[in-house]
C-alpha positions as YAML, in Angstrom:
chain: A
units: angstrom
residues:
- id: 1
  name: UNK
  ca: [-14.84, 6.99, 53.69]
- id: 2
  name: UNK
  ca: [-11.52, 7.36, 55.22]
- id: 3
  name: UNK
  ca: [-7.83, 7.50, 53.25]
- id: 4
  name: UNK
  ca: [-6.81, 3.80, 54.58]
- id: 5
  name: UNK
  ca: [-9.91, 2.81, 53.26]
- id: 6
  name: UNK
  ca: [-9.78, 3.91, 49.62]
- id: 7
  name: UNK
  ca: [-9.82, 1.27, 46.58]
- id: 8
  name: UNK
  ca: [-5.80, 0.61, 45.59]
- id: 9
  name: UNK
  ca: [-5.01, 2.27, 42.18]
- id: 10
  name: UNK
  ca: [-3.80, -1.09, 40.23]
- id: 11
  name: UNK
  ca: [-2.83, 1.04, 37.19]
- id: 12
  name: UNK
  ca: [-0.40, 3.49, 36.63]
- id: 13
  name: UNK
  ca: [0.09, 6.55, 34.45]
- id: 14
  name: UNK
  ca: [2.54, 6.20, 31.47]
- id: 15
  name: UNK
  ca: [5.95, 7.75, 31.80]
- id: 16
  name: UNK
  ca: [6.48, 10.85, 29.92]
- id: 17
  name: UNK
  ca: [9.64, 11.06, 27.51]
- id: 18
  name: UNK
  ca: [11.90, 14.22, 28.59]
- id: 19
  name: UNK
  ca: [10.20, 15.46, 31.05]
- id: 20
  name: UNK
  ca: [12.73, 15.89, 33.53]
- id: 21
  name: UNK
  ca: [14.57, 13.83, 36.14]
- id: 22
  name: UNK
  ca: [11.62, 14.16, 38.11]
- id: 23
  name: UNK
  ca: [8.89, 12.57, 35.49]
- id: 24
  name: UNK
  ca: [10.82, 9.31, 35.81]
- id: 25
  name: UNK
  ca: [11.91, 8.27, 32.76]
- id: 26
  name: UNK
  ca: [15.19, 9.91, 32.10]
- id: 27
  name: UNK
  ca: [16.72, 13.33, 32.57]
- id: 28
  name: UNK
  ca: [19.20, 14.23, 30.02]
- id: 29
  name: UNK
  ca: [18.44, 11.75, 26.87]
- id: 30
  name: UNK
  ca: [15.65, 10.63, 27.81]
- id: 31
  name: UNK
  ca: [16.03, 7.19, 26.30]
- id: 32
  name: UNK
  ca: [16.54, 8.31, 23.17]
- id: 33
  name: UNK
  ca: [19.97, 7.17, 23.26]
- id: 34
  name: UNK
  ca: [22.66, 9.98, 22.05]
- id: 35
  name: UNK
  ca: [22.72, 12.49, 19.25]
- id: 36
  name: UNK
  ca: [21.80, 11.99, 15.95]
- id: 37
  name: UNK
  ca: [18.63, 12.75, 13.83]
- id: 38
  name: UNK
  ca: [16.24, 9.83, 15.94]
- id: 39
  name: UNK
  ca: [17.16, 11.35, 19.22]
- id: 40
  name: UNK
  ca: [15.71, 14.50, 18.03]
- id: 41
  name: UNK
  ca: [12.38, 15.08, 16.39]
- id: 42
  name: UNK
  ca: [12.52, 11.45, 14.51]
- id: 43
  name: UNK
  ca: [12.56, 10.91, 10.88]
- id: 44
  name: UNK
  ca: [9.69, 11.29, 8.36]
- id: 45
  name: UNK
  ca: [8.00, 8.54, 6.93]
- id: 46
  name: UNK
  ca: [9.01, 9.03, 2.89]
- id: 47
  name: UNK
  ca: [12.56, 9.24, 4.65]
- id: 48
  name: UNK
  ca: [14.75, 6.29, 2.50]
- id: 49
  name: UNK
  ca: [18.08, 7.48, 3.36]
- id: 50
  name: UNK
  ca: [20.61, 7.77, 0.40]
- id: 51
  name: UNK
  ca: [18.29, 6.89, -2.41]
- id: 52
  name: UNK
  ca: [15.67, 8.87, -4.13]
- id: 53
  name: UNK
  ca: [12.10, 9.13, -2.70]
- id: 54
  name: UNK
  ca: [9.70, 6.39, -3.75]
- id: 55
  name: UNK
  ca: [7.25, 8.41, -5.17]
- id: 56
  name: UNK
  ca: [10.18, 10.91, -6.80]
- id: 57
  name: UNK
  ca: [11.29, 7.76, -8.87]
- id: 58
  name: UNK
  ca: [7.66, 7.61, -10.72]
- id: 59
  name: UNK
  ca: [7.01, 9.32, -14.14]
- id: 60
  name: UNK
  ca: [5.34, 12.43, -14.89]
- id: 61
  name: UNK
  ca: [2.13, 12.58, -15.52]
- id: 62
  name: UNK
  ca: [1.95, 15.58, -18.47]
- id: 63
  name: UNK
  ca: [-0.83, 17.39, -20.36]
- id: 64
  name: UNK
  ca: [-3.61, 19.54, -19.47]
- id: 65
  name: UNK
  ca: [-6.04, 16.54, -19.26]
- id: 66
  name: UNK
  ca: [-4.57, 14.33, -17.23]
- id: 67
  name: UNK
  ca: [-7.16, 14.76, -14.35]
- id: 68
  name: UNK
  ca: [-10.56, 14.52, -17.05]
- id: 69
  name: UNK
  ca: [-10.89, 10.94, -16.12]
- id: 70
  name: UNK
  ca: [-11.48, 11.16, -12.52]
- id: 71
  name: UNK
  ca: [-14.97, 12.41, -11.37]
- id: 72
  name: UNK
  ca: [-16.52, 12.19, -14.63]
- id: 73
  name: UNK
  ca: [-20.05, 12.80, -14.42]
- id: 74
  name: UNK
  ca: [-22.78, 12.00, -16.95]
- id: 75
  name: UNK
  ca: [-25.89, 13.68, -16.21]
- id: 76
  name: UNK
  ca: [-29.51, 12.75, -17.49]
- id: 77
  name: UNK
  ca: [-32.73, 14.33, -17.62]
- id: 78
  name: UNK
  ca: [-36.03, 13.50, -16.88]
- id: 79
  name: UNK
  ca: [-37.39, 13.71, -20.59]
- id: 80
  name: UNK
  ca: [-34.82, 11.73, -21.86]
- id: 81
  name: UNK
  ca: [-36.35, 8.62, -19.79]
- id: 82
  name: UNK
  ca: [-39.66, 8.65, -21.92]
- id: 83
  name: UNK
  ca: [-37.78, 6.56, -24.18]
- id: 84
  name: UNK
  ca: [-38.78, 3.72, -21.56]
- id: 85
  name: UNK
  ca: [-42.10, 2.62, -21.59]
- id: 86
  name: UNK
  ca: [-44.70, 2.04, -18.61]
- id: 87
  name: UNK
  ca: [-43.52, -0.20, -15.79]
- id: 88
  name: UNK
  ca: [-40.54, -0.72, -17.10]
- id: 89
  name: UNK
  ca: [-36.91, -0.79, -14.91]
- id: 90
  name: UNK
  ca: [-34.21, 1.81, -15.79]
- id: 91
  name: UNK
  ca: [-30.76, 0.44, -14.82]
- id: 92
  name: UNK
  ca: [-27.34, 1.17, -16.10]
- id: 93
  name: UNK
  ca: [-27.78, -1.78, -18.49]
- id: 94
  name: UNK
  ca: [-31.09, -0.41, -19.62]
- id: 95
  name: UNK
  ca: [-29.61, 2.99, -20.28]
- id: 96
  name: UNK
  ca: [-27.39, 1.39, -22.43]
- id: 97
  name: UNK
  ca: [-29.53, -0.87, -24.37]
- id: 98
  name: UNK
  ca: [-32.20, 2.51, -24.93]
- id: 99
  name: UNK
  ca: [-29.03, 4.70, -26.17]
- id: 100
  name: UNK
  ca: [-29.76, 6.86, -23.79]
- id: 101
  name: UNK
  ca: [-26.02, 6.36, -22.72]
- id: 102
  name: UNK
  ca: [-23.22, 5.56, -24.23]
- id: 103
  name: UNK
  ca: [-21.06, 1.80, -22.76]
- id: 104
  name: UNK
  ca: [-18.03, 4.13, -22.61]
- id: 105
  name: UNK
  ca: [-19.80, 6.80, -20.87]
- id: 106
  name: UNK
  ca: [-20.66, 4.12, -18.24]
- id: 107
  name: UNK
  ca: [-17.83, 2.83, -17.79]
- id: 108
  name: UNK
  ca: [-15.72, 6.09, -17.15]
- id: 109
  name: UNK
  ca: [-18.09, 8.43, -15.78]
- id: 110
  name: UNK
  ca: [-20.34, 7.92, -12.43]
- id: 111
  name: UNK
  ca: [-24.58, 8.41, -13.96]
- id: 112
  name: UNK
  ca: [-26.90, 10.65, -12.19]
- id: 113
  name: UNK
  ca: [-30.63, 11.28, -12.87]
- id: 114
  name: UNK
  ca: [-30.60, 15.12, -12.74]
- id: 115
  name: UNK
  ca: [-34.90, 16.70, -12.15]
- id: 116
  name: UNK
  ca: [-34.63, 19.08, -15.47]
- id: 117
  name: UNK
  ca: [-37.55, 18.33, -17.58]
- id: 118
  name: UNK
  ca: [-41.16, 16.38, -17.89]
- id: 119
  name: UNK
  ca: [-41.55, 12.31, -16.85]
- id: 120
  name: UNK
  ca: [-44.65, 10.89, -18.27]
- id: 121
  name: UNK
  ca: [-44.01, 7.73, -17.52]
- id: 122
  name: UNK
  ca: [-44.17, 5.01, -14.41]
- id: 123
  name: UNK
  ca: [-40.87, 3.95, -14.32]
- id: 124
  name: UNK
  ca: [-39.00, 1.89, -11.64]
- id: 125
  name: UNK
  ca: [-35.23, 3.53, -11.03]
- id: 126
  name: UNK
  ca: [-32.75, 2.05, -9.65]
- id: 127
  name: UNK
  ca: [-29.88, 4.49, -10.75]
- id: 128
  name: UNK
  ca: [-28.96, 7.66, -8.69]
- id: 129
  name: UNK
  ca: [-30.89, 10.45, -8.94]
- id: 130
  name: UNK
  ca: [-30.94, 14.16, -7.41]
- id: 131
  name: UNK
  ca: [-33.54, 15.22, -4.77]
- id: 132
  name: UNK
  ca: [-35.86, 16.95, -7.29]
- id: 133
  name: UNK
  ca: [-35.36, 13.88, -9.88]
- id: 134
  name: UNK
  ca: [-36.78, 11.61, -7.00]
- id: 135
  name: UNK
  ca: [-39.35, 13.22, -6.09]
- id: 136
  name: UNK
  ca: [-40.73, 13.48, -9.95]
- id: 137
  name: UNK
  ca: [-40.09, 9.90, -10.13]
- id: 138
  name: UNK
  ca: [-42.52, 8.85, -7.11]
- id: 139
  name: UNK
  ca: [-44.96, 12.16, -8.40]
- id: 140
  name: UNK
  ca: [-45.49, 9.58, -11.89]
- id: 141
  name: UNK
  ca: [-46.46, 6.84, -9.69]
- id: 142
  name: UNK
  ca: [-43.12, 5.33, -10.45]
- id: 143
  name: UNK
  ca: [-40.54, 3.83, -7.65]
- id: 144
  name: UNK
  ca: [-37.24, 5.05, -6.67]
- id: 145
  name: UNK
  ca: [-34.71, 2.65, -4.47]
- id: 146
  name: UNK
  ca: [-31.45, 4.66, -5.30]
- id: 147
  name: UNK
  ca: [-28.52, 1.54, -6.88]
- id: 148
  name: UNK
  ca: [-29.06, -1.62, -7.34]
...
């Protein structure tokens, strides 16, 4: 293959800002226009000029508990499931209806199925469950399929 036969580039390369008179796109401003706090670094996004910060403007949030509702966890154990009886589906509406949780507790807190304790029962689960819970589901001839 020889030069004057090579494929033409139809693309080109973008034009880098400030770069030089040689990169060709300006030299001294660079086409930022002049001075002033956009020619330099640009401005930050909470930037609203004169008037207090969006997110300044909101109220406090006080007290020691004011995270306690997020990531709420409400752990169960295998033994408390024997409540159920053979064959029978374990959903969060079935937790509720057994007492084995509370509606509240539902409704703040995410449920797991933790593996601590004995399952004597064939159950069919469809609420999450750790690793070890799983596996002592499917060990009582019952059937895990994680949420509904």
């Amino acid at each position: 293959m020889k030069l004057n036969e090579l494929p033409k580039i139809t693309t080109r390369k973008n034009k880098r800002l400030g770069h030089g008179y040689g990169s060709g796109k300006g030299g001294h401003t660079s086409s930022r226009g002049q001075k002033g706090q956009k020619s330099r670094n640009g401005v930050r996004l909470s930037f609203t000029g004169s008037s207090w910060v969006w997110f300044k403007r909101l109220p406090f949030m006080r007290g020691k508990s004011r995270f306690n509702s997020f990531g709420k966890k409400a752990l169960i154990n295998l033994s408390k499931l024997n409540v159920f009886e053979n064959g029978e589906l374990v959903s969060m509406e079935t937790l509720i209806e057994k007492k084995v949780i509370s509606r509240n507790q539902s409704t703040i807190s995410s449920i797991k199925i933790v593996g601590t304790g004995q399952l004597s029962k064939k159950l069919k689960v469809i609420v999450p469950a750790t690793l070890s819970a799983q596996k002592a589901i499917l060990a009582a001839k019952g059937e895990y399929s994680g949420q509904a």
